[in-house]
LOSEPA-699491 format. One record per residue (C-alpha): y, z, x; residue in one letter. Coordinates in steps of 0.5 Angstrom, whole numbers, plus 2048, in hexadecimal, padded with zeros to 3 digits. Example, Ala and Ser with C-alpha at 12.3 -4.5 7.8 and 13.67 -1.06 7.14 Angstrom:
# LOSEPA-699491
7F7810819a
7FE80E81Bs
//
This chain:
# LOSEPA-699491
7C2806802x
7C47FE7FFx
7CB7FC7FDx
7CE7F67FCx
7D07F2802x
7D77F37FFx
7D87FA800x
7D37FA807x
7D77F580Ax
7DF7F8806x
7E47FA80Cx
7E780180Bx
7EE80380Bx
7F1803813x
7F6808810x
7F180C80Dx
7ED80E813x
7F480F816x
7F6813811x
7EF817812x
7F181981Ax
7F881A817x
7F581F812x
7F0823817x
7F582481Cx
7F9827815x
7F482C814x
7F482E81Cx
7FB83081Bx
7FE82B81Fx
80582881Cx
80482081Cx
80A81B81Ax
806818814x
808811814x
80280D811x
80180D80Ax
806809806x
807810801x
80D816800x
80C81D801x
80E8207FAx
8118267FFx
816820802x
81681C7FDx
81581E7F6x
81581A7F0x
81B81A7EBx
81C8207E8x
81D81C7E2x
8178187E2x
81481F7E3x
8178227DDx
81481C7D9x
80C81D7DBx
80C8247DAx
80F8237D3x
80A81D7D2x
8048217D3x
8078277CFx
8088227C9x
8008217CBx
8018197CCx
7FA8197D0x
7F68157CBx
7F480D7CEx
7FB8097CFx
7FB8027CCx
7F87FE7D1x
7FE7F97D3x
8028007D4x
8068047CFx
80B8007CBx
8118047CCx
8108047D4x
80F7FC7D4x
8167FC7D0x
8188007D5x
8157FB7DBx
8197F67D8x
81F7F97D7x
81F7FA7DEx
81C7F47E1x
8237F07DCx
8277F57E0x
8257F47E7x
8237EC7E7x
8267EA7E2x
81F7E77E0x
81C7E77D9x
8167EA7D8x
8137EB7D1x
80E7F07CFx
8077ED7CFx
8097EA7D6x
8097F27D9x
8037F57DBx
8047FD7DCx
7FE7FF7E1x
7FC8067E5x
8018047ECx
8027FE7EEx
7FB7FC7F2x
7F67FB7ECx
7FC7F77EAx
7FC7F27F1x
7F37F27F0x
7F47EF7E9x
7F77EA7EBx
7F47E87F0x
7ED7E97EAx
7F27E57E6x
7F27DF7EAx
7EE7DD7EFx
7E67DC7F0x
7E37DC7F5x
7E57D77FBx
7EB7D77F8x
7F07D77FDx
7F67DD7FEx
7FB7DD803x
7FF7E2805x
8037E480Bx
8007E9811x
8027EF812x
8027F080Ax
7FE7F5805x
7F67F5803x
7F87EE801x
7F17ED806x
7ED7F2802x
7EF7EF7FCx
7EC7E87FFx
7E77EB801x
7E47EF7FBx
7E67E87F7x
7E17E37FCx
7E97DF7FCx
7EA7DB802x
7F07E0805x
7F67DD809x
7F87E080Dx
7FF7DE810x
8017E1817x
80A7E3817x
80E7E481Cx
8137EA81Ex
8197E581Ex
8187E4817x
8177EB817x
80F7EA815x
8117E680Ex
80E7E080Dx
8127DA80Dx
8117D380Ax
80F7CF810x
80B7D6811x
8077D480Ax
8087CD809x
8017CB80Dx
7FD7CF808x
7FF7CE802x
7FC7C8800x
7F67CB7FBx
7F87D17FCx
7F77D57F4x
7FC7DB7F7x
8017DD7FBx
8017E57FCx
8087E77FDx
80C7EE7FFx
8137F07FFx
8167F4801x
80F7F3805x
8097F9807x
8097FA80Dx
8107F8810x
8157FA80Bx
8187F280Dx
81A7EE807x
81B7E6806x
8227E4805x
8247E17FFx
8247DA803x
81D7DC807x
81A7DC800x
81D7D77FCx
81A7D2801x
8137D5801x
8147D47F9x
8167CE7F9x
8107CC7FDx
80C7CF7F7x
80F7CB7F2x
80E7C57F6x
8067C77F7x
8067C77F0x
8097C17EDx
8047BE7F1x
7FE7C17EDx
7FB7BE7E8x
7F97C17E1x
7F27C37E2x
7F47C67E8x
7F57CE7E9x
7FE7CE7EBx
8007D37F2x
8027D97EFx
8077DE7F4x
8057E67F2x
80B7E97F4x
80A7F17F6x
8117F47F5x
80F7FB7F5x
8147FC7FAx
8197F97F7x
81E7FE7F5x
81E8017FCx
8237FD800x
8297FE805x
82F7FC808x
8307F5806x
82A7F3805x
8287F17FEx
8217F07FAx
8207E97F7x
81A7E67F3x
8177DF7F2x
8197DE7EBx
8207E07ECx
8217DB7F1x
81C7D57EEx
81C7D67E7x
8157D17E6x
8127D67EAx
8127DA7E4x
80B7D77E1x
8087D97E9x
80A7DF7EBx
8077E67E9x
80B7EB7EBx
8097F37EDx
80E7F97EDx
80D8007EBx
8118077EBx
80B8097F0x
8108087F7x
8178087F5x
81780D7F0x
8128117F6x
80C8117F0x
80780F7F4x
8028147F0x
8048147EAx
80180C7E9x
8068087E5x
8068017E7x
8097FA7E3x
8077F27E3x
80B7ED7E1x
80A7E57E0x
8077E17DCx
8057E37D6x
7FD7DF7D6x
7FC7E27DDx
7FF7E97DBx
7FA7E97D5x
7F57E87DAx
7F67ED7DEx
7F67F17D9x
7F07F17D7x
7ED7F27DFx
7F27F87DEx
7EE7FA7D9x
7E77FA7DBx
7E97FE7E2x
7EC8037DEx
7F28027E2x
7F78057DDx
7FD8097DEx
7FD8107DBx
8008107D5x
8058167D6x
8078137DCx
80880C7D8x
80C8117D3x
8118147D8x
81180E7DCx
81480A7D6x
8188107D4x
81A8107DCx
81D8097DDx
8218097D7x
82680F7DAx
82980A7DFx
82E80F7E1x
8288147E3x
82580D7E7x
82B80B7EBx
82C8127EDx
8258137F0x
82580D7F2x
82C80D7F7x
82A8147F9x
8238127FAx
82480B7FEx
829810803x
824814805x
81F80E807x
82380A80Ax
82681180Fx
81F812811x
81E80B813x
82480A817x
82381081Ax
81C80F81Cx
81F80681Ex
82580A822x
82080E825x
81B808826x
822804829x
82380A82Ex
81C80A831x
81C802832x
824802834x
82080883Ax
81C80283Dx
815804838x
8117FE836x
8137FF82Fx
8187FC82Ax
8187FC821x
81C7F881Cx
8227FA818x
81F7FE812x
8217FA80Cx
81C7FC806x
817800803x
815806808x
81380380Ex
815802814x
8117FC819x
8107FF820x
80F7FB825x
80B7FF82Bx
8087FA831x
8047FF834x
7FC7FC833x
7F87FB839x
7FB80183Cx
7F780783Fx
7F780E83Ex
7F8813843x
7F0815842x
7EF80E844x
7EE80B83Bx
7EF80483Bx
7F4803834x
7F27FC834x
7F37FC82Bx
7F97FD827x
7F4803823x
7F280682Bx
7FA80782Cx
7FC80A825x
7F680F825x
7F981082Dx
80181182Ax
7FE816824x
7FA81B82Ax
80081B82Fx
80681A82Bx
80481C824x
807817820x
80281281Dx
80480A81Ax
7FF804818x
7FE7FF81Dx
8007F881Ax
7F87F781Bx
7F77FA814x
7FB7F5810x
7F67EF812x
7FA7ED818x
7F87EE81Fx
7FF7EE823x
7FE7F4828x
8047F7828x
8077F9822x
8077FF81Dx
809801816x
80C808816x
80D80B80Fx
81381080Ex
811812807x
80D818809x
81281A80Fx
81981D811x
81E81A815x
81D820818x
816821818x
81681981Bx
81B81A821x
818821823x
81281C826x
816818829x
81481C830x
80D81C82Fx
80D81482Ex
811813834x
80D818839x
807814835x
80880D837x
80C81083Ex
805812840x
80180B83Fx
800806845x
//
């Protein structure tokens, strides 16, 4: 049968085939750390009991017809509200757009931007920002970063790409790392935007920065979430920002996401929104609106739901640290954000004790998930060929279901030569 010479040529997830091996070994009884897939365990992590209560309430008072296509009223006051309370920043309600999750969110401005051979930069490890390219025919960028930055890119990093380019894709706290920029790091990478566009003239297309902050909400210890526009007010007119209840309320299935920019481009958007159908449920809009009001209810799960996150990923970095500190090829950077923790494992090029050659990042994961039943994504998924590194989620995993596969990890890479 034919296709389209986009969908023969379209690349799977790397995370989906693991999480297929992951899920067949499930189904033979056998207990695997699940670290992959950037979701919660509704057992582990349930949503606010409240924003619970308010869905059930929506849908008994039948709020299942179509919602407005740009979101229900009340939910972008809501979102306003909000973004006011946590940036500072003044958003009006035809500059917000409400979506099912965050994801067609990030696609609609990729629509509402470029054309094809447009260039995008963005930096390598991050997520489906090559997909998107892809899908778009858009010439993708793709700007290698280093562990002593802690994976974020810097301006000199980006500096050489930006002449030409129509969209910079940024992410903080970033997927896959759970690093984040520091307000210097960013504001230099801002001002080097704003300098591009300055140059520009009329009849050419501006640089513009999507800014995903998805993750915004779920920060520890000292560090602390900051943004483009807050830090460079011109940049308003540029930047496209990306947030939702989906991670830091753990409502991954429940498909509430928000955009916030420029009322031109937000009103485009809408419209791509539109013709995908990609609307959030109205009842969950109802109760999200309802939800984000009860401030007190939102700072409590949030304290409560921050400490439990950040438990999980100091103890799996603790013990990460302990096996480095025992002589093993191995090391992680300190946990700052989101639910992820970067791990370092520099163990491709070894052998099995069946003689298999582990000479990719994929070969060495599939080898950790059969003998030390913990599973994580290899860098190579997030559009970068560095061999060592990996992404461990602990959003579908206990501190103590994480520390309980330390000694398989351990007898595991004891046996590589």
């Amino acid at each position: 049968m034919k296709v389209s010479a986009l969908a023969e040529s379209l690349e799977g997830s790397e995370i989906i085939k693991i999480a297929g091996e992951v899920n067949e070994m499930k189904a033979r009884g056998i207990q695997i750390a699940n670290l992959t897939i950037g979701d919660f365990d509704p057992q582990l992590f349930p949503i606010p009991q409240e924003f619970e209560d308010y869905i059930v309430e929506a849908y008994a008072d039948h709020q299942t017809n179509y919602p407005t296509a740009d979101g229900v009223l009340a939910l972008r006051e809501s979102v306003s509200a909000l973004i006011k309370s946590q940036l500072n920043l003044d958003y009006k309600l035809n500059e917000i757009l409400i979506s099912g999750g965050s994801r067609p969110l990030i696609y609609a401005t990729y629509l509402a931007l470029l054309d094809k051979g447009d260039k995008v930069i963005y930096p390598a490890p991050s997520w489906n920002n090559n997909h998107y390219s892809y899908l778009l025919g858009a010439n993708g960028v793709a700007v290698a970063t280093l562990p002593e930055n802690n994976f974020m890119p810097t301006a000199a990093d980006l500096k050489p790409h930006l002449k030409g380019a129509t969209l910079l894709a940024l992410c903080s706290p970033l997927n896959p790392t759970g690093t984040m920029f520091t307000a210097s790091g960013l504001k230099e990478i801002c001002e080097l935007v704003l300098e591009e566009n300055l140059s520009r003239g009329e009849q050419e297309k501006p640089l513009y920065i999507l800014y995903d902050q998805i993750y915004s909400q779920l920060t520890f210890g000292e560090h602390e979430h900051v943004n483009p526009v807050s830090l460079v007010p011109a940049l308003r007119d540029y930047t496209i920002f990306i947030d939702g209840a989906s991670k830091c309320f753990a409502a991954t299935g429940v498909r509430v996401g928000w955009a916030f920019g420029p009322s031109l481009i937000i009103g485009k958007m809408k419209g791509i929104v539109g013709h995908m159908g990609a609307w959030s449920p109205k009842a969950e809009q109802v109760a999200a609106a309802k939800y984000l009001k009860n401030t007190k209810a939102v700072n409590q799960f949030l304290t409560s739901f921050k400490n439990k996150i950040q438990t999980s990923l100091d103890s799996l970095f603790n013990c990460i640290i302990g096996l480095k500190n025992e002589g093993f090829n191995i090391d992680a950077i300190e946990p700052m954000g989101a639910i992820y923790l970067t791990i370092k494992i520099d163990y491709v090029g070894k052998t099995t004790p069946s003689g298999e050659v582990l000479d990719t990042p994929a070969k060495l994961n599939f080898y950790l998930i059969k003998e030390a039943n913990m599973a994580l994504v290899p860098f190579s998924a997030f559009g970068t060929e560095d061999m060592c590194w990996y992404r461990a989620s602990v959003g579908a995993c206990s501190a103590e279901e994480i520390e309980s596969k330390i000694p398989q990890l351990k007898a595991a890479l004891k046996q590589l030569k």
